[in-house]
TORKOL-621286 format. One record per residue (C-alpha): chain; y, x, z; residue in one letter. Coordinates in Angstrom, 1 decimal, decimal comma. Each point is the difference from the previous one (the first is absolute). Example, Ala and Ser with C-alpha at 12.3 -4.5 7.8 and 13.67 -1.06 7.14 Angstrom:
residues 2
{chaine->A | y->-4,5 | x->12,3 | z->7,8 | residu->a}
{chaine->A | y->3,4 | x->1,4 | z->-0,7 | residu->s}
//
This chain:
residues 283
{chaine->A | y->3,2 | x->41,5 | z->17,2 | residu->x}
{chaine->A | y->-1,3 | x->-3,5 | z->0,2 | residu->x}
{chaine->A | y->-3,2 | x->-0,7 | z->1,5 | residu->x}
{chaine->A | y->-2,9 | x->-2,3 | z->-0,8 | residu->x}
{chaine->A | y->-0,7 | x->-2,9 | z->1,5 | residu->x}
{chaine->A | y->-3,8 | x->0,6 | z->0,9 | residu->x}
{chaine->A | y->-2,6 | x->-2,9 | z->-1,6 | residu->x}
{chaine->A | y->-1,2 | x->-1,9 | z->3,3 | residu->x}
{chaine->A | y->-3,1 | x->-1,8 | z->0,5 | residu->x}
{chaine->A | y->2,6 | x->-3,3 | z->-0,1 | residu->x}
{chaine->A | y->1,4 | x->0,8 | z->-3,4 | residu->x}
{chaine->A | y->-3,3 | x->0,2 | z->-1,4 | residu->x}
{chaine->A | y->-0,9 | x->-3,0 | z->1,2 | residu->x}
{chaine->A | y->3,1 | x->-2,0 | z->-0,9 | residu->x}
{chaine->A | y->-0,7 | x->1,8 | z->-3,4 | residu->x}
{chaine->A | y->-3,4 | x->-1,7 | z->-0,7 | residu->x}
{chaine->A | y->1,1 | x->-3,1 | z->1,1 | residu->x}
{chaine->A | y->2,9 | x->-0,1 | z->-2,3 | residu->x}
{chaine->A | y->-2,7 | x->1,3 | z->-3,2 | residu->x}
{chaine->A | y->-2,8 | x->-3,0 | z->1,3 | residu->x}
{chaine->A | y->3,4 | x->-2,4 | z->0,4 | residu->x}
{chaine->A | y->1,2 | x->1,2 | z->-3,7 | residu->x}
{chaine->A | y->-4,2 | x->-0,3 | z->-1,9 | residu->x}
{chaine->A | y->-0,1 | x->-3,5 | z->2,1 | residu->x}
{chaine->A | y->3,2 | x->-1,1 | z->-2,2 | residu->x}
{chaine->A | y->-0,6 | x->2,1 | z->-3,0 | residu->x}
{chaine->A | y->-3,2 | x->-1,8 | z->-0,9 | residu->x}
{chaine->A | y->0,3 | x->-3,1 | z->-1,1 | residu->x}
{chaine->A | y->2,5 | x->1,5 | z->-2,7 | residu->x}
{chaine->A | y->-3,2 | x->2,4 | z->-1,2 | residu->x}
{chaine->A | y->-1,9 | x->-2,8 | z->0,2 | residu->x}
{chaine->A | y->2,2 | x->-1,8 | z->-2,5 | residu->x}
{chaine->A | y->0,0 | x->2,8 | z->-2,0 | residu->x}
{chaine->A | y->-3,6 | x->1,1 | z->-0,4 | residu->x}
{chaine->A | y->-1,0 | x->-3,9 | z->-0,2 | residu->x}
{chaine->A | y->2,6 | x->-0,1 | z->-3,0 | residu->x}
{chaine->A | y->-1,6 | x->2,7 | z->-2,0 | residu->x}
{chaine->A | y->-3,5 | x->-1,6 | z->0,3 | residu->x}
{chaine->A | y->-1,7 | x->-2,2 | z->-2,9 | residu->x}
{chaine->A | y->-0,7 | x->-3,7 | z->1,8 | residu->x}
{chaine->A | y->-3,6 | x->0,8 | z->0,3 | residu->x}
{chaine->A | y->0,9 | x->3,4 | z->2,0 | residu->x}
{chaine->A | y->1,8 | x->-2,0 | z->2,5 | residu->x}
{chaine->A | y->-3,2 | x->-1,6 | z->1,5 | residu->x}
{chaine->A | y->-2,1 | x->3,3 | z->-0,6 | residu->x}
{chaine->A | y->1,7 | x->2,8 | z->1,1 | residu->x}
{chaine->A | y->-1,0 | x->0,9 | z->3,7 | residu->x}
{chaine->A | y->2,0 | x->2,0 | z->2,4 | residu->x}
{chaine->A | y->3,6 | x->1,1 | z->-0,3 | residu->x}
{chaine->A | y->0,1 | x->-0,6 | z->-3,9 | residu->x}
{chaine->A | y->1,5 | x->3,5 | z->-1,2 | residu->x}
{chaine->A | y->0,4 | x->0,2 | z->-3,4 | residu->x}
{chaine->A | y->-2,4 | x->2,4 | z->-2,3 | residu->x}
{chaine->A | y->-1,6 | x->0,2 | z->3,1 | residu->x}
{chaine->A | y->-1,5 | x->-3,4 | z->0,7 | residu->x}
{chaine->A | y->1,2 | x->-2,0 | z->-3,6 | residu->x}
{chaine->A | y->1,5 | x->0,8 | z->-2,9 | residu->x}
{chaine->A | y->3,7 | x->-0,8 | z->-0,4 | residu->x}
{chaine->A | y->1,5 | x->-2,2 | z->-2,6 | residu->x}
{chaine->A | y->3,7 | x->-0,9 | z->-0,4 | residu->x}
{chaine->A | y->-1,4 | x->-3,4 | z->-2,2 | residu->x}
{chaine->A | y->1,2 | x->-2,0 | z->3,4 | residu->x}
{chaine->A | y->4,0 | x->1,7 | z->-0,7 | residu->x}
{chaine->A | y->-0,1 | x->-0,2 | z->-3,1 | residu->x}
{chaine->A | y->-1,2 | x->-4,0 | z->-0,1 | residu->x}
{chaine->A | y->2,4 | x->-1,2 | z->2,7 | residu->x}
{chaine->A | y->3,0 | x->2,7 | z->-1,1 | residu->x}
{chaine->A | y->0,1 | x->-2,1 | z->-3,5 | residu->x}
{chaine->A | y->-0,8 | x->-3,5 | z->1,2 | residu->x}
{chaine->A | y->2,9 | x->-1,8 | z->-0,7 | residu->x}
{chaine->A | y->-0,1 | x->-2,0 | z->3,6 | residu->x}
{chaine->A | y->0,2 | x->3,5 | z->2,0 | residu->x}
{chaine->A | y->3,1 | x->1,4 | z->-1,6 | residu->x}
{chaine->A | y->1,3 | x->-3,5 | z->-0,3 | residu->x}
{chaine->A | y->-0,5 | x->0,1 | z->4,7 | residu->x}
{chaine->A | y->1,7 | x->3,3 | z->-0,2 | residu->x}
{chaine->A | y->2,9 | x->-1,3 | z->-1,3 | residu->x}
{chaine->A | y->0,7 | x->-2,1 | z->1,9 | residu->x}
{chaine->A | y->-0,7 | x->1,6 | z->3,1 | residu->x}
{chaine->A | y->2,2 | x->3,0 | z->-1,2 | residu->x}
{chaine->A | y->3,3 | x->-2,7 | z->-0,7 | residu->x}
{chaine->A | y->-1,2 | x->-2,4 | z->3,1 | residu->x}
{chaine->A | y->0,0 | x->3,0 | z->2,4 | residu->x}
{chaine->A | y->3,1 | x->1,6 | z->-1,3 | residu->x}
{chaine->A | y->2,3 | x->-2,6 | z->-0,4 | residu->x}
{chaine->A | y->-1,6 | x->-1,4 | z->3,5 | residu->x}
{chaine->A | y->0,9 | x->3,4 | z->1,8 | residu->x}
{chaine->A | y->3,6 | x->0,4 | z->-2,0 | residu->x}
{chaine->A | y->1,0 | x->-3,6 | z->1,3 | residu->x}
{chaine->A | y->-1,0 | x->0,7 | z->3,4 | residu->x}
{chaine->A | y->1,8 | x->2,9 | z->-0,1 | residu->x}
{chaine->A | y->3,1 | x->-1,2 | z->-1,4 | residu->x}
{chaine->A | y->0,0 | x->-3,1 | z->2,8 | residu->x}
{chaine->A | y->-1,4 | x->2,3 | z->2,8 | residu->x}
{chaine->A | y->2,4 | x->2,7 | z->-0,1 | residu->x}
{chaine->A | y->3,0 | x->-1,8 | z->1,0 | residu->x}
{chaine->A | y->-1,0 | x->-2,0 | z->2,5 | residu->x}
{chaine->A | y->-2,1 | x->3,6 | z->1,5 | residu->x}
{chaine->A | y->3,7 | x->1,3 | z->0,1 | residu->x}
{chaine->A | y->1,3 | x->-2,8 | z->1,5 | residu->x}
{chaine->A | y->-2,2 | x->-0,1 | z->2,5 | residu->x}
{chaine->A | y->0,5 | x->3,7 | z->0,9 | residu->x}
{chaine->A | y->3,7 | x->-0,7 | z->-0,4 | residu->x}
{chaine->A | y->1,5 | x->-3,4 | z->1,4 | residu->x}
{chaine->A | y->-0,6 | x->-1,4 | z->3,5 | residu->x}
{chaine->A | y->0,1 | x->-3,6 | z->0,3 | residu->x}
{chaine->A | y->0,6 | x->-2,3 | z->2,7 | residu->x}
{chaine->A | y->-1,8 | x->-3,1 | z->-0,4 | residu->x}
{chaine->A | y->-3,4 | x->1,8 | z->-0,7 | residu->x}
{chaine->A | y->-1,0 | x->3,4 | z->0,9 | residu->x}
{chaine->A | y->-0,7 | x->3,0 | z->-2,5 | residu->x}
{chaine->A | y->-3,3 | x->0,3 | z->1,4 | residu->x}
{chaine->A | y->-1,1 | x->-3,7 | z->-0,3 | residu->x}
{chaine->A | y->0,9 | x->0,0 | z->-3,6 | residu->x}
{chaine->A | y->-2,6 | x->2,9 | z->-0,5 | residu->x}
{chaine->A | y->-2,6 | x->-1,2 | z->1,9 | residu->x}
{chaine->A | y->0,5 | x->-3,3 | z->-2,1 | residu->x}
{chaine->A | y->-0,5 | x->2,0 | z->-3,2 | residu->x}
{chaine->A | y->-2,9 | x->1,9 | z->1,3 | residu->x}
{chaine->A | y->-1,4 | x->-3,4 | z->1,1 | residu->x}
{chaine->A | y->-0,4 | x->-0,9 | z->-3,2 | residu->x}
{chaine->A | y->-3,0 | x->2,3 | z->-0,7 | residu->x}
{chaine->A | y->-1,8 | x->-1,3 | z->2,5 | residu->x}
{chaine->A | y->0,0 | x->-3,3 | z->-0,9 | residu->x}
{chaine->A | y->-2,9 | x->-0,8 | z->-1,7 | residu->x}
{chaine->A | y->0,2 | x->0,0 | z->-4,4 | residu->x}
{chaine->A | y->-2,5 | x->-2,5 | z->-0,4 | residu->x}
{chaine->A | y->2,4 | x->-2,6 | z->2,2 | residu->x}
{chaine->A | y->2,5 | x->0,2 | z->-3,2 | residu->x}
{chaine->A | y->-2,5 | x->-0,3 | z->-2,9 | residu->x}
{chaine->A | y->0,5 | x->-3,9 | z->-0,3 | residu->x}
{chaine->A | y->3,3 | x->0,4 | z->0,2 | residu->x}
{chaine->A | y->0,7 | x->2,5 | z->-2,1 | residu->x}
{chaine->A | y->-2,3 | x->-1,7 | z->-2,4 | residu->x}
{chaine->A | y->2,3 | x->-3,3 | z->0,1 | residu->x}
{chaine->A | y->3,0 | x->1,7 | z->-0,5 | residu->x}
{chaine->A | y->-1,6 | x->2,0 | z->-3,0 | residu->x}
{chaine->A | y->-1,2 | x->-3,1 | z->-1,2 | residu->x}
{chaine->A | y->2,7 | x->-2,0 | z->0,5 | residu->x}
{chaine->A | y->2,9 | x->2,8 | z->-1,8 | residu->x}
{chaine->A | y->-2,8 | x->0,1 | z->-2,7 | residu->x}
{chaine->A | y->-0,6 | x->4,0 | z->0,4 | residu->x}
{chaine->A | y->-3,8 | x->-0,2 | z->1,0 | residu->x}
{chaine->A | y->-1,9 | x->3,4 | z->-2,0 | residu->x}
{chaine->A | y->3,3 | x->1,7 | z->-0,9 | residu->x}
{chaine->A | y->1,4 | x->2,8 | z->1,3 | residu->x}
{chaine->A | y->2,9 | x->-1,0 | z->1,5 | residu->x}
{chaine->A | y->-1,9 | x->-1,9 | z->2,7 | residu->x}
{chaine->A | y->-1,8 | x->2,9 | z->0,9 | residu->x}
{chaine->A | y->2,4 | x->2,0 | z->0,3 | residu->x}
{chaine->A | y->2,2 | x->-2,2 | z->2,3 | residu->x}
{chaine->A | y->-3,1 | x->-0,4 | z->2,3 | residu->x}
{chaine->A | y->-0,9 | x->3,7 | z->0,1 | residu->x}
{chaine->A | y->4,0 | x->0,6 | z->1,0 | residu->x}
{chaine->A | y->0,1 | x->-2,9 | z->2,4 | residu->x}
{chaine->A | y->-3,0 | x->2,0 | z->2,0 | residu->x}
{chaine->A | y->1,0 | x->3,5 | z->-0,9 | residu->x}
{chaine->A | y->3,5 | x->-0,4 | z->0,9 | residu->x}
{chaine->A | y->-0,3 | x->0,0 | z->4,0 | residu->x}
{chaine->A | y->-1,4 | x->3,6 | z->-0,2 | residu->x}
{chaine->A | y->3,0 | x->1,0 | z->-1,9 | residu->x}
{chaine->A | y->2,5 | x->-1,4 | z->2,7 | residu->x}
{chaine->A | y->-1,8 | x->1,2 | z->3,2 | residu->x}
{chaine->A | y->-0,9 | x->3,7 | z->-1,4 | residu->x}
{chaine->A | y->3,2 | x->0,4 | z->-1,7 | residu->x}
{chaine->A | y->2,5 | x->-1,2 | z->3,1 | residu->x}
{chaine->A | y->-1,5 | x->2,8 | z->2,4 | residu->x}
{chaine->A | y->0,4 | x->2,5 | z->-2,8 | residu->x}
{chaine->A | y->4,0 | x->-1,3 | z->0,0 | residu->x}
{chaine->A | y->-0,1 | x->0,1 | z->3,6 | residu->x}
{chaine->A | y->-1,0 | x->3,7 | z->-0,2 | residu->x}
{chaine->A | y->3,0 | x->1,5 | z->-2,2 | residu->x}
{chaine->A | y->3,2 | x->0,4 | z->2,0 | residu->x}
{chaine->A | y->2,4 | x->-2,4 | z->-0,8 | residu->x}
{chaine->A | y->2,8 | x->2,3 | z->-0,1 | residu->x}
{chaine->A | y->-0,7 | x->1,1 | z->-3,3 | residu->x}
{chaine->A | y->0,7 | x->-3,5 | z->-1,0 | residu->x}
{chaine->A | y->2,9 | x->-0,6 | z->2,1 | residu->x}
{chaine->A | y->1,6 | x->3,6 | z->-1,7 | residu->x}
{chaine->A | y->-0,6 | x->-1,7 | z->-3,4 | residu->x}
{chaine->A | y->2,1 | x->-3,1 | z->0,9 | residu->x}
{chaine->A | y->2,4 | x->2,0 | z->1,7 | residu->x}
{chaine->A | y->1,0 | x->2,1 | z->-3,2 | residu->x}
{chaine->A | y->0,0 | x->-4,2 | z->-1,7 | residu->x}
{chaine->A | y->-3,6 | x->-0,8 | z->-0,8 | residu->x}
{chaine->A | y->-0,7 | x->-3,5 | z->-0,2 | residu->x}
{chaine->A | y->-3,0 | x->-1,0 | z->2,8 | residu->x}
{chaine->A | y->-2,3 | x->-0,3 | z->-2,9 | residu->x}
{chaine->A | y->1,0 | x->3,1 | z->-1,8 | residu->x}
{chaine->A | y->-0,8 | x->1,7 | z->3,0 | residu->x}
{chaine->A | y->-3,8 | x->-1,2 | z->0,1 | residu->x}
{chaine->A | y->-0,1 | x->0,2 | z->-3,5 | residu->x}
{chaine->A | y->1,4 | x->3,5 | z->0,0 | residu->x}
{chaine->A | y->-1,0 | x->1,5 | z->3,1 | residu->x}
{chaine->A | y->-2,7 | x->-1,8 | z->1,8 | residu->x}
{chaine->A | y->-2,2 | x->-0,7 | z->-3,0 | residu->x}
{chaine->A | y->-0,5 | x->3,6 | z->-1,0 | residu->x}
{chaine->A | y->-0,8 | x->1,3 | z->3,3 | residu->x}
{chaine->A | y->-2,8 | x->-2,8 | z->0,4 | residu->x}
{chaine->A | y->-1,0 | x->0,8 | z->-3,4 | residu->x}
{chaine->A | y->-3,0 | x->1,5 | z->1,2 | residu->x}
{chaine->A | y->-1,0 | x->-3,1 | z->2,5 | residu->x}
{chaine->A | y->0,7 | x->-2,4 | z->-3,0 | residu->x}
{chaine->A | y->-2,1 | x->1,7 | z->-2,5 | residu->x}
{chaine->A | y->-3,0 | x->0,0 | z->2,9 | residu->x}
{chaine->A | y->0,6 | x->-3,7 | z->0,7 | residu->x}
{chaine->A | y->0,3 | x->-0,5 | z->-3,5 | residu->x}
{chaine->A | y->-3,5 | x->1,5 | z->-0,6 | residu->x}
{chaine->A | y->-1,7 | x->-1,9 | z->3,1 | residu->x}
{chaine->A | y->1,3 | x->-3,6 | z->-1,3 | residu->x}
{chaine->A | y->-1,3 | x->0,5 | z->-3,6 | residu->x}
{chaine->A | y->-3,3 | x->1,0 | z->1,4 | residu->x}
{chaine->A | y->-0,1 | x->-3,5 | z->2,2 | residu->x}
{chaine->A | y->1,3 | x->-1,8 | z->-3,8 | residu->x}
{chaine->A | y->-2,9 | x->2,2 | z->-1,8 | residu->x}
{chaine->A | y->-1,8 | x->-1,4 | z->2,0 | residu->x}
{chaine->A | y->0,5 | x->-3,4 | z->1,2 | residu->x}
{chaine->A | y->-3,4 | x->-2,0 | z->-1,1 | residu->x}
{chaine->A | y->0,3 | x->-3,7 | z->1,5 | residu->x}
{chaine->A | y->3,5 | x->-1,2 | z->-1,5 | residu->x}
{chaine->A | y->-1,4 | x->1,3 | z->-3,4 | residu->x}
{chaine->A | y->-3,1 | x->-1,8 | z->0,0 | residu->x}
{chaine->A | y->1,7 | x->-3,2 | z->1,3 | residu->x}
{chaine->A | y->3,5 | x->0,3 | z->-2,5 | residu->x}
{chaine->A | y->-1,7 | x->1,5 | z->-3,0 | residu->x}
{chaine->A | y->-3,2 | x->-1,4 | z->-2,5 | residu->x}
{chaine->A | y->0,4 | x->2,1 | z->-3,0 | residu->x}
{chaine->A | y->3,8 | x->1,6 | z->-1,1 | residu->x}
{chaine->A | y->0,8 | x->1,9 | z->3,0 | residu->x}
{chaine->A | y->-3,2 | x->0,3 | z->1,5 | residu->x}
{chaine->A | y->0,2 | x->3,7 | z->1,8 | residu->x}
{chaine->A | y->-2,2 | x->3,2 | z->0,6 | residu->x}
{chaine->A | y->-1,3 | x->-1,4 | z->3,2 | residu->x}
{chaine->A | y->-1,2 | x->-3,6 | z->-1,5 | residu->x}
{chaine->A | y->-1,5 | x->2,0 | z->-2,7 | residu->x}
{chaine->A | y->-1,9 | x->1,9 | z->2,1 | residu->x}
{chaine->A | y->-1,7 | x->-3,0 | z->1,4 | residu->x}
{chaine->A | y->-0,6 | x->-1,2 | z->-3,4 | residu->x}
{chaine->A | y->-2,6 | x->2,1 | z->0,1 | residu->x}
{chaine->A | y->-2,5 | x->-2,6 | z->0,8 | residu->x}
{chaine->A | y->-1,6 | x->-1,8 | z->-2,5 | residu->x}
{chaine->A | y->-3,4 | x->-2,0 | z->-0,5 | residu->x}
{chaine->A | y->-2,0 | x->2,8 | z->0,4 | residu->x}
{chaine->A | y->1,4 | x->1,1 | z->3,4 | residu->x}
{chaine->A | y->2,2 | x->2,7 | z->0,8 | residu->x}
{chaine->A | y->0,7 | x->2,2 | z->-2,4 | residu->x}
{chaine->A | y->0,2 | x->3,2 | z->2,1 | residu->x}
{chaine->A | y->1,2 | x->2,5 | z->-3,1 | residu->x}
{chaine->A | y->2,7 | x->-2,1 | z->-1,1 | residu->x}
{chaine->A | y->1,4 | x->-0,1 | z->3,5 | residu->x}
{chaine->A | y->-0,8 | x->3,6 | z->0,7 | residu->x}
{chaine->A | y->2,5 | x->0,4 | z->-3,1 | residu->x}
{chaine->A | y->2,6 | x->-2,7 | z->0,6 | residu->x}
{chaine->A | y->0,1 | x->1,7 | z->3,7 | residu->x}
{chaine->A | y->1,1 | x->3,5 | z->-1,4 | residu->x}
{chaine->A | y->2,6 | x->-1,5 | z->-2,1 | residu->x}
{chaine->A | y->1,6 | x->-2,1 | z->2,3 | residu->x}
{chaine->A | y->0,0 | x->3,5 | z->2,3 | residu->x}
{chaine->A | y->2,0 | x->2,0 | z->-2,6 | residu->x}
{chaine->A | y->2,9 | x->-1,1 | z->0,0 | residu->x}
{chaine->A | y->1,1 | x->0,0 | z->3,8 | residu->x}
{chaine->A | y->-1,5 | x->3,2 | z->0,2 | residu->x}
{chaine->A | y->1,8 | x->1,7 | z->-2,8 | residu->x}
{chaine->A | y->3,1 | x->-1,4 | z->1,4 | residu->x}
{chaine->A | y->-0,4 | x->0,7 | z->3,5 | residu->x}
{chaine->A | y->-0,9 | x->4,1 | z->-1,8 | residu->x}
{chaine->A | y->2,8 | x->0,3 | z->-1,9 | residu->x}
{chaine->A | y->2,6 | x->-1,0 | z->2,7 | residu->x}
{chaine->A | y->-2,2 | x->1,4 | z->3,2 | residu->x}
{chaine->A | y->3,7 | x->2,2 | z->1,0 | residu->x}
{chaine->A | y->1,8 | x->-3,2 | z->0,4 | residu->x}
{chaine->A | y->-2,8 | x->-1,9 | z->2,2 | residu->x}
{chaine->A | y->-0,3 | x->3,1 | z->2,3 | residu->x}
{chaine->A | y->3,9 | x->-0,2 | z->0,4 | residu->x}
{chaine->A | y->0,4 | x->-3,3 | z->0,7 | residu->x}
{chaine->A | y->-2,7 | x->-1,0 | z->2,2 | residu->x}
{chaine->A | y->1,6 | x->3,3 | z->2,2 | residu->x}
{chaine->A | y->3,4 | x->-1,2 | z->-0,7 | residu->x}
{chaine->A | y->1,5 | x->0,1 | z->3,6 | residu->x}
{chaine->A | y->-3,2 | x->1,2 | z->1,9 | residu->x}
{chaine->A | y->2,2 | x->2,9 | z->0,7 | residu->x}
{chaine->A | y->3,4 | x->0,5 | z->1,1 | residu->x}
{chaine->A | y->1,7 | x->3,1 | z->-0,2 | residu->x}
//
């Protein structure tokens, strides 16, 4: 018969921490939410945690006004075909050259020095490439369209592709691959046949964590775009006029740009648990 693990002292304390840790992170998003169902005059009246019923009465007049504005669903949009496209290309380059680092050895440079190169590129500071980036734009004529968005958002996303992908490669045993070629698979039949569905998993994670950093991506946005592919996150900080912040509209324009990640991340939570474990253990 299986016994119980008796409830310490420890895990109670561990287990308050990790309730303070999870109200600490939770609420700003309330916040967001109750300040979007108040009337503007609520939001400089209502004292203390602002439930609703309890301290104002709610209104959906915020939803409804920004849900119909023609600028908001024009910002989601975009960031839905910016993000998407900017993750699929990413993908498309990232995989490959994952595999091949997982796969080839070269001589002249080492395995490990090309990864560190491609994770160097995170580091280096976005704000460095705005003027250039800006010139090129400029320059090809693509300055507010989506197409240079989406080439930036790849450009940055894409080093996150290559360095999480090539230690999920380095994980599956090779010999899979080498049966496949032995029985006359091509060397890219066997990554597109046998290697890619096994890392399904990690690739549908990585997938998910580079179109949140698209989703999200504010200062190439605001620099490349003025007004046809402006996205989610320069609309939210059009929520500034002459009469000072307009603390609704934001409240609202926060939710939205929430949804769609989360939704995303919901529906395909099996494959993220899978793939960030993918080779954490060996059996």
């Amino acid at each position: 018969m299986e016994k119980h693990r008796q409830f310490t002292m420890k895990d109670t304390i561990y287990s308050v921490v990790a309730i303070f840790a999870a109200l600490v992170f939770f609420f700003p998003i309330y916040w967001a939410a109750s300040t979007s169902l108040r009337n503007p005059i609520d939001t400089f009246t209502v004292s203390g945690v602002g439930v609703p019923f309890l301290d104002f009465e709610p209104t959906l007049n915020n939803w409804a006004n920004q849900l119909s504005t023609p600028e908001t669903q024009q910002a989601l949009i975009n960031s839905t075909i910016i993000s998407t496209a900017a993750t699929l290309l990413a993908l498309l380059v990232g995989l490959p050259a994952a595999y091949a680092l997982a796969r080839y050895r070269y001589q002249r440079i080492k395995n490990k020095d090309l990864t560190v190169w491609f994770l160097s590129q995170r580091v280096l500071p976005p704000i460095a490439t705005v003027v250039p980036f800006f010139l090129v734009m400029r320059t090809l004529g693509l300055l507010d369209t989506h197409l240079a968005l989406i080439l930036i958002n790849a450009t940055f996303i894409l080093p996150f592709v290559v360095v999480i992908l090539r230690q999920t490669f380095v994980e599956l045993p090779y010999e899979l691959e080498e049966a496949a070629m032995v029985d006359g698979a091509t060397f890219f039949q066997a990554f597109r046949k046998v290697a890619l569905p096994l890392a399904l998993p990690s690739v549908v994670a990585t997938g998910l964590i580079i179109f949140a950093f698209a989703w999200n991506e504010f200062l190439f946005a605001i620099t490349i775009s003025s007004q046809r592919a402006i996205t989610i996150p320069v609309h939210m900080a059009g929520a500034v006029d002459t009469r000072g912040v307009q603390f609704w509209f934001m409240a609202v324009r926060a939710l939205i740009a929430m949804v769609p990640p989360v939704v995303i991340a919901l529906l395909a939570q099996r494959y993220i648990v899978r793939g960030l474990t993918l080779g954490a253990v060996k059996g």
